[in-house]
N, CA and C of each residue as an Amber inpcrd file, in Angstrom:
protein
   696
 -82.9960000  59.3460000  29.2310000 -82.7130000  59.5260000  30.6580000
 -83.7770000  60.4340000  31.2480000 -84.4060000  59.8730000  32.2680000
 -85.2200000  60.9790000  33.3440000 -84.8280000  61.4780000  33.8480000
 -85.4310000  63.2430000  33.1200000 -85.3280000  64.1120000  34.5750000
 -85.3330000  63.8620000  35.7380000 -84.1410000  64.3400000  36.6460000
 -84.0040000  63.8030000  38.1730000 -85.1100000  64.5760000  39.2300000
 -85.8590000  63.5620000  39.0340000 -87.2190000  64.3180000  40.3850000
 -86.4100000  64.3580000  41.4030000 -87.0660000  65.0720000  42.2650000
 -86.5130000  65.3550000  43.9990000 -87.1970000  64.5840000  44.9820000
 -86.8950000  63.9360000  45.2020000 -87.3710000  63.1920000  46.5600000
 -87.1660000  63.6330000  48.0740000 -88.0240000  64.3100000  48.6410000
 -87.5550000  64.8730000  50.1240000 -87.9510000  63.7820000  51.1480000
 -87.1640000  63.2410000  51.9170000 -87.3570000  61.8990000  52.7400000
 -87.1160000  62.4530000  54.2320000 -88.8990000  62.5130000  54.8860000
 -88.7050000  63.0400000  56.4850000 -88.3370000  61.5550000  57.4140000
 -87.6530000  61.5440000  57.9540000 -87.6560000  60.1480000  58.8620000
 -87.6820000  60.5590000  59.7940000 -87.8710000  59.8640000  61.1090000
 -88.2960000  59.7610000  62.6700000 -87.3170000  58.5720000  63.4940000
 -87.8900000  58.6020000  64.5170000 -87.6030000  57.5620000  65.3150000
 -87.5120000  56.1870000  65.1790000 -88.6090000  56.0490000  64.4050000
 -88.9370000  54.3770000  64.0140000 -87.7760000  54.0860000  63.3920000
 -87.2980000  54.6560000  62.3270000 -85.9210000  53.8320000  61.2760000
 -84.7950000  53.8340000  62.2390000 -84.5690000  54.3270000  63.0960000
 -83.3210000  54.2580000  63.8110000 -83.6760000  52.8370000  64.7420000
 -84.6180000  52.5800000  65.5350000 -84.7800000  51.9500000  66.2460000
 -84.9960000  50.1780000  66.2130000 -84.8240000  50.5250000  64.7160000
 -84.6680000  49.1780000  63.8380000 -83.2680000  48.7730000  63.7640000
 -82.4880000  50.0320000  64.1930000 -81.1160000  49.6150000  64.6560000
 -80.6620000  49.5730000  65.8030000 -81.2730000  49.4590000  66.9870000
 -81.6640000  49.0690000  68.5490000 -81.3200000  50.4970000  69.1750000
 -81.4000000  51.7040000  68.9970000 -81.2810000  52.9200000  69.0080000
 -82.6750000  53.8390000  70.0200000 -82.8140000  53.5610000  70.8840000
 -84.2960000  53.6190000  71.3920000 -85.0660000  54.7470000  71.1230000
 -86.2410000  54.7750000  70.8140000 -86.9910000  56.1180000  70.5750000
 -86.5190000  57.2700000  71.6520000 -86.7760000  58.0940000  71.0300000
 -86.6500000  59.4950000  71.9120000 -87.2400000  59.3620000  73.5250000
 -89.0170000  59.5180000  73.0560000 -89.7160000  59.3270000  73.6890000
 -90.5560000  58.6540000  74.4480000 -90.4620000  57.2560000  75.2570000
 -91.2900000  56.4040000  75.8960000 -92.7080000  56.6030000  76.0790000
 -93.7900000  55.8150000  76.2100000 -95.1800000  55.9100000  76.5910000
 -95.3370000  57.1030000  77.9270000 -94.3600000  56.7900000  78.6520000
 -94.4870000  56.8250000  80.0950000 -93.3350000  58.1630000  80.6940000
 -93.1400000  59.2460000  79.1830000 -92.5290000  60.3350000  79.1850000
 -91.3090000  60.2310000  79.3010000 -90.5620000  59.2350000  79.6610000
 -88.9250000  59.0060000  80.0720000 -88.5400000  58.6890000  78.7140000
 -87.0560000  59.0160000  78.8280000 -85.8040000  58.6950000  77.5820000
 -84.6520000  58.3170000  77.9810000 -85.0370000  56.3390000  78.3110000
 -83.9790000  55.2500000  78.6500000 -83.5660000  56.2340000  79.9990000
 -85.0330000  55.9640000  80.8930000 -84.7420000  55.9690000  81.9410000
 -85.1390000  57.3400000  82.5540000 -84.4270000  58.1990000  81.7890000
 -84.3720000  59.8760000  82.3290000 -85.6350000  60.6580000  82.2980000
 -85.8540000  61.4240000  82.8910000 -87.1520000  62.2610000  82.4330000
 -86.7310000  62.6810000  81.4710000 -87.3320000  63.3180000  80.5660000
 -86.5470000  64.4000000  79.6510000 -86.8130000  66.1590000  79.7700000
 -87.2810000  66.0160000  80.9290000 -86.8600000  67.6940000  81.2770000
 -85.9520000  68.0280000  81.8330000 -84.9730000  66.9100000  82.4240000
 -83.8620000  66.6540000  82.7740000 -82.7640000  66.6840000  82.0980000
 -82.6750000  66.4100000  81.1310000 -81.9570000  65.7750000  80.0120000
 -81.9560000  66.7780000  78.7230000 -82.8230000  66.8410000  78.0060000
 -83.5760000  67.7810000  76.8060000 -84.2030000  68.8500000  77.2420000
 -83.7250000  70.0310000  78.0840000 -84.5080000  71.0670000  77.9170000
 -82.8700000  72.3760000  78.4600000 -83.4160000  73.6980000  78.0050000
 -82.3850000  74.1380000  78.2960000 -82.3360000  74.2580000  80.1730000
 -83.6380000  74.2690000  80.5780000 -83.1920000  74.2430000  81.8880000
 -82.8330000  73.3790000  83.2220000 -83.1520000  71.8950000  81.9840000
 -81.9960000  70.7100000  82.6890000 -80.8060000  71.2690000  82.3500000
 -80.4000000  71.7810000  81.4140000 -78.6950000  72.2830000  81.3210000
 -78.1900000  72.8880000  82.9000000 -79.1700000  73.9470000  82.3900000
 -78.5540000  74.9000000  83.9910000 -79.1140000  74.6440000  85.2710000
 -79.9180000  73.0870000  85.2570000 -79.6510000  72.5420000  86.6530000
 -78.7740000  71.5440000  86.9770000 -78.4110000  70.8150000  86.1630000
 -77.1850000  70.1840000  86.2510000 -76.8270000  69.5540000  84.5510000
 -75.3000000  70.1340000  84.7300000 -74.6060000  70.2220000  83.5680000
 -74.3210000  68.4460000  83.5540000 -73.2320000  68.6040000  84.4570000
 -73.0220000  66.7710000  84.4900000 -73.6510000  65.8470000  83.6540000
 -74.9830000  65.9000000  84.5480000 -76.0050000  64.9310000  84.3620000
 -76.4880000  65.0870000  82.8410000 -76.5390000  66.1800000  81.7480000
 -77.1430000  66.3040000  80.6980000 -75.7770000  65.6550000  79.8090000
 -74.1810000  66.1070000  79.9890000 -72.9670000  65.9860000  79.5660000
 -72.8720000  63.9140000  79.7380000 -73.2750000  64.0490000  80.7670000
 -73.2420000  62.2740000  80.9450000 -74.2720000  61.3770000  79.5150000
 -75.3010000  61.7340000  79.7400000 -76.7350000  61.2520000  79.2450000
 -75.9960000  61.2620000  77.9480000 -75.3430000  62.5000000  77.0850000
 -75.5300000  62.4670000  75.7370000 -73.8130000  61.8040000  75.1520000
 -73.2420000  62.0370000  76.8740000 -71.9880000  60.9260000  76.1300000
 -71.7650000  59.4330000  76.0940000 -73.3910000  58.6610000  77.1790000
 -73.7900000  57.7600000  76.4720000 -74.4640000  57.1220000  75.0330000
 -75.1960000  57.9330000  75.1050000 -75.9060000  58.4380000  73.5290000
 -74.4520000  58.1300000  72.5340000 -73.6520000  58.8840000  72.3390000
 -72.7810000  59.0450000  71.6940000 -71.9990000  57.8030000  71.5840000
 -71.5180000  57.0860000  72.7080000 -70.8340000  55.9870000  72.8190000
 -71.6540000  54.6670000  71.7260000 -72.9330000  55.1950000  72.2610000
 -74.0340000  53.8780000  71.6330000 -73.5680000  54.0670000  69.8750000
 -73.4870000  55.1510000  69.0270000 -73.2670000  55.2120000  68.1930000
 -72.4330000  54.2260000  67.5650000 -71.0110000  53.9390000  67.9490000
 -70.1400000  52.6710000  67.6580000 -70.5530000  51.7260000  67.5320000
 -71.3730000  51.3310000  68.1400000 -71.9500000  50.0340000  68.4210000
 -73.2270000  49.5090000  67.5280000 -73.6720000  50.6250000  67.0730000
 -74.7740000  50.1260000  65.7740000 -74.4470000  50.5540000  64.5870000
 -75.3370000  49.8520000  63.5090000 -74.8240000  49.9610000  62.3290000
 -76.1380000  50.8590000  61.3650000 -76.5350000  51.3500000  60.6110000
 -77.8880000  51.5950000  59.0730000 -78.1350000  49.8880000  59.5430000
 -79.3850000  50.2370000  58.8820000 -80.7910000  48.8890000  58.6600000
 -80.6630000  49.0010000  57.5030000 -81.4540000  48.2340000  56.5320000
 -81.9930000  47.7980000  55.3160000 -82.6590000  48.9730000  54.8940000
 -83.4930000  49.9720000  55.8240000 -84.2890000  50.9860000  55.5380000
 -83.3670000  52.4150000  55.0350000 -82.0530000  52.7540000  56.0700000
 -81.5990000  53.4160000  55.7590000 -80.9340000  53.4700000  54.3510000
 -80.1760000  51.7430000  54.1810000 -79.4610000  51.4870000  52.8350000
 -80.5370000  51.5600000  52.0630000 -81.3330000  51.4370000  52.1020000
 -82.4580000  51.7450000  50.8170000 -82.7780000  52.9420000  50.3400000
 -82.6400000  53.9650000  51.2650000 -82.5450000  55.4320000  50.5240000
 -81.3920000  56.0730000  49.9910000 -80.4360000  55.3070000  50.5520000
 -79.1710000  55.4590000  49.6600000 -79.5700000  55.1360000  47.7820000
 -79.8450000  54.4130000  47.9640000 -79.9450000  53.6530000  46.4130000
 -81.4150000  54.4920000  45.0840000 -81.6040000  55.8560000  46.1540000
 -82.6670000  56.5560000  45.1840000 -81.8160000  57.0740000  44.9570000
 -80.5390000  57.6060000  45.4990000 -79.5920000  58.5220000  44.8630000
 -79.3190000  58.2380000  43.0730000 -79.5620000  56.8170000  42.5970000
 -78.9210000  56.7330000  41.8160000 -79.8130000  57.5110000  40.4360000
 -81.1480000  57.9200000  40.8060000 -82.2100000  57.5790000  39.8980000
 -82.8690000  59.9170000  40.0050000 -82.4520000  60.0180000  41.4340000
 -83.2890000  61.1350000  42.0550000 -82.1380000  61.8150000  42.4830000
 -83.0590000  63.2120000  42.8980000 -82.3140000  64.2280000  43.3800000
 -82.9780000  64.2610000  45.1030000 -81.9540000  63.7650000  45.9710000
 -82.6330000  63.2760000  47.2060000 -82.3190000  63.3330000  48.5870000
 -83.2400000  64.6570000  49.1890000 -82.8780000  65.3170000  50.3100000
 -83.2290000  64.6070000  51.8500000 -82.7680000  64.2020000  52.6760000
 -83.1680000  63.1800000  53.8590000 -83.2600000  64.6280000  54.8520000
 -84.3780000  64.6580000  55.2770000 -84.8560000  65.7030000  56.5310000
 -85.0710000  64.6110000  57.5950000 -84.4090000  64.5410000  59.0500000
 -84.1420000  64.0140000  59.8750000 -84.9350000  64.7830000  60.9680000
 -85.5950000  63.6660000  62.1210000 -85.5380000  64.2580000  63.2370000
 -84.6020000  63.2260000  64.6270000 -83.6430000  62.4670000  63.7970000
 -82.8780000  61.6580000  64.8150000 -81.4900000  62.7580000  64.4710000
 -80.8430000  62.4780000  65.6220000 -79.6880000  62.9030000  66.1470000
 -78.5160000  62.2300000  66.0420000 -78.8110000  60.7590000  65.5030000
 -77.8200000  59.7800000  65.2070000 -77.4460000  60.0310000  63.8130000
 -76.0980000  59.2900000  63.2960000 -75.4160000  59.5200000  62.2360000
 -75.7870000  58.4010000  61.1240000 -77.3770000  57.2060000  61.1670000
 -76.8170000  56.4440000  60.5180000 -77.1740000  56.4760000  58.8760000
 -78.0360000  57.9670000  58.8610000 -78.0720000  58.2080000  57.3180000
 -76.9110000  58.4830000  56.6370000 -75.7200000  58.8720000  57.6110000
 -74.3990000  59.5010000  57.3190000 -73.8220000  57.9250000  56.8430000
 -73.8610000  57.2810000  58.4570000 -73.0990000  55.5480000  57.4190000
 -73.5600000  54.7930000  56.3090000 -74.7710000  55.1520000  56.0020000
 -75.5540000  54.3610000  55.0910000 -74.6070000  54.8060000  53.5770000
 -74.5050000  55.8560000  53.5710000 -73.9470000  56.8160000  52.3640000
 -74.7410000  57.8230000  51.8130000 -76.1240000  58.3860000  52.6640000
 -76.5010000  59.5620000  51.5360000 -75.8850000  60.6560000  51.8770000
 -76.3320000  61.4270000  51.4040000 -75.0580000  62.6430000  51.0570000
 -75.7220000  64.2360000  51.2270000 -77.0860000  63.9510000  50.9800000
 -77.8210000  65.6600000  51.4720000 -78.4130000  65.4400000  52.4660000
 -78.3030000  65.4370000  53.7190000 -78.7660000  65.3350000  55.2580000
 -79.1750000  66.5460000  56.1240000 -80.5430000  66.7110000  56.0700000
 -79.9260000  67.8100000  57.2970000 -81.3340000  67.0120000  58.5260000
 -80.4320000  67.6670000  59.3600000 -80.8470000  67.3170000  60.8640000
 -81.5760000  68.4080000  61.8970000 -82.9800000  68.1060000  62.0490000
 -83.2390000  69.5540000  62.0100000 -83.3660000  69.1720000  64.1380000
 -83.1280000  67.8050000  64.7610000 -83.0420000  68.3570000  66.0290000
 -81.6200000  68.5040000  66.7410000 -80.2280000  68.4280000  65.5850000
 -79.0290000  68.4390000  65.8220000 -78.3640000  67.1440000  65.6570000
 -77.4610000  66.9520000  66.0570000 -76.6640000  65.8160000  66.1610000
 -76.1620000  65.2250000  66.9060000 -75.5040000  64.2880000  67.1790000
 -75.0370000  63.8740000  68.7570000 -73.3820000  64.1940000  68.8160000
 -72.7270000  64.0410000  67.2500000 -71.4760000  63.9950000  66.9180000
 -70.9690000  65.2470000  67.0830000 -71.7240000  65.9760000  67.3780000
 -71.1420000  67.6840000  67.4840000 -71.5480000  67.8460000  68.3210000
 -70.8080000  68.9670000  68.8850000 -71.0590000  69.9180000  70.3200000
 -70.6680000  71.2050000  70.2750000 -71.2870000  72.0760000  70.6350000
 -71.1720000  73.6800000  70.1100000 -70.9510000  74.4060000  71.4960000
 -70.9430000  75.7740000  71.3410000 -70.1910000  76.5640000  72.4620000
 -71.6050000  77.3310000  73.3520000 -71.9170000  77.6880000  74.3480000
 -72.3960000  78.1920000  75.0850000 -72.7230000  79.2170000  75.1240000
 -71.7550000  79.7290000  74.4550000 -71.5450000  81.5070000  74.7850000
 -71.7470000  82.0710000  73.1290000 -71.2270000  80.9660000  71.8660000
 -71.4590000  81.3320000  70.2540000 -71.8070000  80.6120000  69.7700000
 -73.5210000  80.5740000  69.3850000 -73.8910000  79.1850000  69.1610000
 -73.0230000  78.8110000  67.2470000 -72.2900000  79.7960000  67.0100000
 -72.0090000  79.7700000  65.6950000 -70.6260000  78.6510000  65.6370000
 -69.7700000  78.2240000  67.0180000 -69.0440000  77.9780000  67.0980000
 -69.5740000  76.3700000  67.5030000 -68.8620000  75.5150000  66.0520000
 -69.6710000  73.7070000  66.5790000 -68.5720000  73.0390000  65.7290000
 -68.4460000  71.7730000  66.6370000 -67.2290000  71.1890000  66.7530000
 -68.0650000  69.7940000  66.3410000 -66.9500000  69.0950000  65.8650000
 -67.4810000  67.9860000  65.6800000 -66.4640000  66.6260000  66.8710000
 -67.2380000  66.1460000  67.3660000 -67.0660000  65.2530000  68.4820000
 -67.0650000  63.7740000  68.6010000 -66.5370000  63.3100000  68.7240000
 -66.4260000  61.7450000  68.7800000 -66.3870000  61.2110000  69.9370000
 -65.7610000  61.7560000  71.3780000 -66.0810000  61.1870000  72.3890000
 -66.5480000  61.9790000  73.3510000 -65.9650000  61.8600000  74.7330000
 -66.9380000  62.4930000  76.4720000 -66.8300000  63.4940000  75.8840000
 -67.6680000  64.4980000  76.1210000 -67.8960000  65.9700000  76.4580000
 -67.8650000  66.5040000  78.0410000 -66.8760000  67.0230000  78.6640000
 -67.0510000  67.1320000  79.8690000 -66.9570000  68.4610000  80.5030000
 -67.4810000  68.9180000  81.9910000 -67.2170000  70.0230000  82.0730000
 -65.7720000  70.2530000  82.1400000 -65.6980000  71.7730000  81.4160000
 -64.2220000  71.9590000  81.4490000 -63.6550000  72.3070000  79.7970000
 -64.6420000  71.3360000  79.3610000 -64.1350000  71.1830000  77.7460000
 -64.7330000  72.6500000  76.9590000 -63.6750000  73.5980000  76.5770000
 -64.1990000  74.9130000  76.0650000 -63.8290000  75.0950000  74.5860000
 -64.9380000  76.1640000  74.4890000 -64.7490000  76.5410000  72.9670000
 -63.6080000  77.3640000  72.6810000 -63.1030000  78.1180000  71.4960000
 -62.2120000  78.6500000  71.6860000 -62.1830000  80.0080000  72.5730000
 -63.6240000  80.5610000  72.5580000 -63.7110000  81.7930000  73.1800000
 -63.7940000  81.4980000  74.4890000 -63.2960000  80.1650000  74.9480000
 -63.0630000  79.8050000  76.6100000 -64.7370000  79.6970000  77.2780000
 -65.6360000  79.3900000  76.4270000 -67.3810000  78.9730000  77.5380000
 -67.1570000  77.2740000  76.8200000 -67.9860000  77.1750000  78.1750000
 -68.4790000  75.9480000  78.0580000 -69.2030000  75.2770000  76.8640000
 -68.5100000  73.7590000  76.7120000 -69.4770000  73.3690000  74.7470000
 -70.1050000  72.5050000  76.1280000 -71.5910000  72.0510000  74.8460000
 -72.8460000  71.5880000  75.3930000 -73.4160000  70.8360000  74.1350000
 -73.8110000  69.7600000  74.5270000 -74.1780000  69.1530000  73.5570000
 -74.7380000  69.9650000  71.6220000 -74.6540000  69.6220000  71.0660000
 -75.5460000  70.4110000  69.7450000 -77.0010000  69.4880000  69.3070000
 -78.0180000  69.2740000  70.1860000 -78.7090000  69.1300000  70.4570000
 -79.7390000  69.7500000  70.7980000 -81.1760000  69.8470000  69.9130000
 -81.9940000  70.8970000  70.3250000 -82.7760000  70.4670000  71.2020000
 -82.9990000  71.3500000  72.0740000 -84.0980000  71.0390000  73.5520000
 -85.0740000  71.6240000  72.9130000 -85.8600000  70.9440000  73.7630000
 -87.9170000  71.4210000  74.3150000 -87.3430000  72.8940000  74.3510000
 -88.3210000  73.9030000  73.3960000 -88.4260000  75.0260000  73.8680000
 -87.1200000  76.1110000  73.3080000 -86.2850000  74.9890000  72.4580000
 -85.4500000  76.2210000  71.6900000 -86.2250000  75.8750000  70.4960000
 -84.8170000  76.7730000  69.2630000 -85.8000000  77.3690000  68.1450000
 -84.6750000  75.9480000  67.6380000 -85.7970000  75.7280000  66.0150000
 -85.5680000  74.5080000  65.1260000 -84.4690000  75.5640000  64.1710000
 -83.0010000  75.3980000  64.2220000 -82.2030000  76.1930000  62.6530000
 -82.4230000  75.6670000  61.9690000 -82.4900000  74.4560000  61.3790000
 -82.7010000  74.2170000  60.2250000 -83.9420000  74.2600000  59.6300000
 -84.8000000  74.2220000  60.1630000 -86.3780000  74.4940000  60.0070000
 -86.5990000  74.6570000  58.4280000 -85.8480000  75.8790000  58.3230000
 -86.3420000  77.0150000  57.5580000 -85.5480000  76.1130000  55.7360000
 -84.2770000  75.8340000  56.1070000 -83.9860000  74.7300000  54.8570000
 -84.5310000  73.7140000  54.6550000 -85.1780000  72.8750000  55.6760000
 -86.2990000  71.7590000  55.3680000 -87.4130000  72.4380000  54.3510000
 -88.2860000  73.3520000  54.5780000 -88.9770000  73.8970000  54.3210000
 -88.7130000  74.0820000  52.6120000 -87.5420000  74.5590000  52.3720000
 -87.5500000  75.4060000  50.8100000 -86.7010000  73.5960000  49.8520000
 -86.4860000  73.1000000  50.9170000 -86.3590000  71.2860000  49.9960000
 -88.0640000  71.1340000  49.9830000 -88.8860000  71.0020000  50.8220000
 -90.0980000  70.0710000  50.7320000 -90.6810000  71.3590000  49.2660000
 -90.8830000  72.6140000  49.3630000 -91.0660000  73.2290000  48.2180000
 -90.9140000  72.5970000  46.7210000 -90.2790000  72.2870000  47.0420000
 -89.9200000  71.3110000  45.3800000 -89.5080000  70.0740000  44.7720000
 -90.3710000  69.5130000  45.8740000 -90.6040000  68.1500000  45.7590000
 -91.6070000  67.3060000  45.0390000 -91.2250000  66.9080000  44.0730000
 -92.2170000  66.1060000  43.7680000 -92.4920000  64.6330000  44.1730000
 -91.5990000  64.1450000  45.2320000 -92.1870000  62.7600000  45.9850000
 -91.8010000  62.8700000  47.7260000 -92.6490000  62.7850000  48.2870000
 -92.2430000  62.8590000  49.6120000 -92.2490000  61.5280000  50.6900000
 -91.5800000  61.4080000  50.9810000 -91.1380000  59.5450000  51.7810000
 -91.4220000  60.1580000  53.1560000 -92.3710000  59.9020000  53.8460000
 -92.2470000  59.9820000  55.2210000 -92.3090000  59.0460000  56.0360000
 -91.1310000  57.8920000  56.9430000 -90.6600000  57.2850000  57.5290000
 -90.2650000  57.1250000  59.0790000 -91.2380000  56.4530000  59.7610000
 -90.6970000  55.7660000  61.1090000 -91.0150000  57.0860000  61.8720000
 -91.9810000  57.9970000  61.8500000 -92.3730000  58.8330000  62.4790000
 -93.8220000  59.2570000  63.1540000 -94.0610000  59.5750000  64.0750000
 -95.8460000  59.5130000  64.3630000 -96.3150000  60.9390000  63.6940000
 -95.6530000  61.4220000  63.2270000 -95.9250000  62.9770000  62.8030000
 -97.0120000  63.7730000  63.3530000 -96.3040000  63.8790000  64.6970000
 -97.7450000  64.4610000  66.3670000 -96.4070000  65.4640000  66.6080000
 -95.1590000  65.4760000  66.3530000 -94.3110000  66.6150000  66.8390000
 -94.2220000  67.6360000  65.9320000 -94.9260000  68.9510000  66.4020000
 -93.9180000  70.2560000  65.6350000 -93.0170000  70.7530000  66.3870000
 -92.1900000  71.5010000  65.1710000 -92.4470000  71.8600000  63.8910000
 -92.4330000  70.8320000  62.7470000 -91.7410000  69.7370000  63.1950000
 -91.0800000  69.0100000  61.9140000 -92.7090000  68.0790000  61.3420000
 -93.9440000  67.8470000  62.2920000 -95.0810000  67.0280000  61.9080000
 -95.4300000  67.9060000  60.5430000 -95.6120000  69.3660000  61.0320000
 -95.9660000  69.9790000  59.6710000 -95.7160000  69.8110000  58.3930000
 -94.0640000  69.5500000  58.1660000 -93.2080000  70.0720000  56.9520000
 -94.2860000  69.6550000  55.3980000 -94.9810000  68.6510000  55.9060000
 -95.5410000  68.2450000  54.9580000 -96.7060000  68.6820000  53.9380000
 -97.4310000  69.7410000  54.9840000 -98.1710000  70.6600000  54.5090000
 -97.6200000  71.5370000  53.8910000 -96.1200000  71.6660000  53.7590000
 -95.8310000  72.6580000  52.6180000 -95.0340000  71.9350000  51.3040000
 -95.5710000  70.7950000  50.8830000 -95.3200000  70.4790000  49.6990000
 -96.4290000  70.9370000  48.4570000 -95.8280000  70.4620000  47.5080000
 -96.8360000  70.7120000  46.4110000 -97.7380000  70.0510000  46.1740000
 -99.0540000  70.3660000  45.7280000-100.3090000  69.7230000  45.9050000
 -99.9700000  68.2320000  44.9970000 -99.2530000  68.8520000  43.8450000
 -99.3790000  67.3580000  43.2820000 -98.2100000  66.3280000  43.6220000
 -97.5210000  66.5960000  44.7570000 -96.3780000  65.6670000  45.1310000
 -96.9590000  64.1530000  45.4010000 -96.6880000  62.9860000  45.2330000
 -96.7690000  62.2660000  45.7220000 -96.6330000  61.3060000  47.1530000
 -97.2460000  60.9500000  48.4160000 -96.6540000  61.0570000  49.4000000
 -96.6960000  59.9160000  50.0970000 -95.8190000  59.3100000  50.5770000
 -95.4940000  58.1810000  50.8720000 -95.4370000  58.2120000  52.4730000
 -96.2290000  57.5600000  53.1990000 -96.3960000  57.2380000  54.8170000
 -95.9000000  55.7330000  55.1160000 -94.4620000  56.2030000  55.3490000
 -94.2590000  54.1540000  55.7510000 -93.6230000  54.2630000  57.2490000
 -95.1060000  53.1570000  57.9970000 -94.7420000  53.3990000  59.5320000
 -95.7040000  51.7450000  60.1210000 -95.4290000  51.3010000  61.1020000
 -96.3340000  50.0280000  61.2970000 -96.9190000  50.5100000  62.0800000
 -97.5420000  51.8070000  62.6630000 -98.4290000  51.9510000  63.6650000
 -98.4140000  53.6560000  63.0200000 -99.5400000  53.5220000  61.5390000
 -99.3300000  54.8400000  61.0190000-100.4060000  56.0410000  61.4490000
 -99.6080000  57.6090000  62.2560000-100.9070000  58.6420000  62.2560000
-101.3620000  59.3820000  61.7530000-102.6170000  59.6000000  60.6990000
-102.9820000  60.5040000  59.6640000-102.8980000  61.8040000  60.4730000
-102.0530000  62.4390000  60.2750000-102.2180000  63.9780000  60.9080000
-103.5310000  64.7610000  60.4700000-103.3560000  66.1490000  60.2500000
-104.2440000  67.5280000  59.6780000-103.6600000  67.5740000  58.6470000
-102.4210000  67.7070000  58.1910000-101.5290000  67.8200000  56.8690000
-101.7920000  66.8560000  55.9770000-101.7530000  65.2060000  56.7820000
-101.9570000  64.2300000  55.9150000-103.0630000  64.1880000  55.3000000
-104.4500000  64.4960000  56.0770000-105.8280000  64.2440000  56.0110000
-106.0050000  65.2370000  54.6210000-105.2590000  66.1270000  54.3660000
-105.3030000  66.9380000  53.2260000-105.0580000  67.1090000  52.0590000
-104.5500000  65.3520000  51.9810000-103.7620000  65.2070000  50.8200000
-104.1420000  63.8370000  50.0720000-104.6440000  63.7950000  49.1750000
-105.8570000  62.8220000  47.8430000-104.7420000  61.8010000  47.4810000
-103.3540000  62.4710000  47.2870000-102.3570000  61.4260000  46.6930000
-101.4440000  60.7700000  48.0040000-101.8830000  60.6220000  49.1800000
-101.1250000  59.5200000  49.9340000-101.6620000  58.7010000  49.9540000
-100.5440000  57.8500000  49.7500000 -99.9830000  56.1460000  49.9160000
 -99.4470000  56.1600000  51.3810000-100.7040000  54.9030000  51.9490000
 -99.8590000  54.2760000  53.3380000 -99.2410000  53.2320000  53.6530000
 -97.8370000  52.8720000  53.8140000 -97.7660000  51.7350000  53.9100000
 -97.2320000  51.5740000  55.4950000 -97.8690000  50.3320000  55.9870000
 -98.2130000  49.9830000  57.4770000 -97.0990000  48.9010000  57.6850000
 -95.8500000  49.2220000  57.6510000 -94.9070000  48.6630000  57.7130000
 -93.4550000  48.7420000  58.5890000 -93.0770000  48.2980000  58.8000000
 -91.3550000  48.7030000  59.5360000 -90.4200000  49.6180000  58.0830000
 -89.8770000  50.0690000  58.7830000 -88.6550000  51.0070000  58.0170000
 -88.1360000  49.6530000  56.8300000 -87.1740000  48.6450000  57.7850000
 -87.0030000  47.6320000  56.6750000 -87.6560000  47.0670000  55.6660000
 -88.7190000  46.9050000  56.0450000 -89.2020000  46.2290000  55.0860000
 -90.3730000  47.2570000  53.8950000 -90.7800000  48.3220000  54.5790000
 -91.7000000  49.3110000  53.5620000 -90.9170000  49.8350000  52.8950000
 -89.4820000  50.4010000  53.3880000 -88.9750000  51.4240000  52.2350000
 -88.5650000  50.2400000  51.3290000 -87.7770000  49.5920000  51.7120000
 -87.4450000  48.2350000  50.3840000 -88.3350000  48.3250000  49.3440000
 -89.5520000  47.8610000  49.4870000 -90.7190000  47.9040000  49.1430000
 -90.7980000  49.1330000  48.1840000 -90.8000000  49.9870000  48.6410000
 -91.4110000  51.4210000  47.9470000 -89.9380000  51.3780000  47.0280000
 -88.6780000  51.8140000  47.5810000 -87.6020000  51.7210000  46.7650000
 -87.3820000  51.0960000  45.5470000 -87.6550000  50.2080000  45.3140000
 -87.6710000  48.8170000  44.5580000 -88.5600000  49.4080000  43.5090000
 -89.8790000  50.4500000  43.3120000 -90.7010000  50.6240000  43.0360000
 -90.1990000  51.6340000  42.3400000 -89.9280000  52.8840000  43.0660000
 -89.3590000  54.1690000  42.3290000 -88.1170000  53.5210000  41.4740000
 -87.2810000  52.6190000  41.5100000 -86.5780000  52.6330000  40.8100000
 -86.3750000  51.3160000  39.2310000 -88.0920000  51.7090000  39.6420000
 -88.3210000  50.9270000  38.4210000 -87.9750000  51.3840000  37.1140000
């Protein structure tokens, strides 16, 4: 039996959107429609609550309605072989439906909503969020969603997973956003690193590294691909 290597798996936008889930970010700065300084920043919050409470309890609704891709179920299935951490920058749950099991989400979630007044206080949510709806210490909950311009919490646990990794999957992402474009520069020199994207961007991190593999592919069909491979 093999020692269980660690596999740290960053995904993006692209794998979700293979489940009709729209990117964050448009060419043309909007998100399905909205600006997103409107929407994603703390000071769309405190110009209108409504309008940010609306936006993400569509978001939320959309959730029901889609299902994991082929890409997501495929990282399920390193579980069987690896020790295997999924670092997220989507907000959707569908690494949660797929079945893996170590997730963290480093721009929040859509399924939770936290308190205003304690950010320590987070609820987990299934439908509207509206004004009115309070935490127990009576302030207003607000999406658990990180805006432009707050700080990344989980940051810092992404970080001490990519530490001790010896294979790194990076998926459906342009890796042009920090903090999370970085994470990759803090793996180990001899990790192995896997770029699967159909419109792939060699970062500064990437350009630094002798052992990446690119594959120029959709979520479905590259991780299959690569999966199929590790679990040879």
């Amino acid at each position: 039996m093999r020692k269980r290597e660690k596999i740290v798996v960053l995904t993006g936008a692209g794998i979700s959107a293979e489940s009709g889930i729209n990117t964050f970010r448009d060419a043309d700065g909007l998100w399905e429609g909205h600006d997103v300084m409107e929407v994603a920043t703390p000071e769309g919050w405190r110009k209108n609550k409504e309008l940010v409470l609306d936006f993400y309890n569509q978001r939320r609704r959309q959730l029901k309605t889609v299902s994991p891709n082929a890409g997501h179920l495929a990282l399920k299935e390193l579980e069987a072989q690896y020790d295997v951490v999924i670092v997220t920058q989507n907000v959707d749950n569908l690494h949660e439906q797929a079945g893996s099991t170590n997730i963290i989400h480093l721009h929040g979630e859509l399924r939770k909503v936290r308190s205003t007044g304690d950010e320590t206080l987070i609820y987990d949510w299934e439908e509207d969020c509206v004004l009115g709806d309070r935490c127990k210490k009576g302030y207003q909950l607000r999406p658990h969603i990180v805006w432009f311009g707050e700080a990344v919490p989980a940051l810092e646990d992404a970080v001490d997973e990519i530490y001790g990794a010896h294979h790194i999957l990076i998926v459906g992402t342009s890796m042009q956003v920090y903090p999370a474009a970085g994470l990759v520069g803090y793996a180990p020199r001899d990790a192995n690193i896997y770029y699967i994207d159909p419109r792939p961007s060699i970062n500064y991190e990437l350009q630094q590294r002798s052992n990446l593999e690119v594959i120029a592919e959709p979520a479905t069909t590259g991780v299959r691909k690569l999966v199929d491979r590790l679990l040879l």
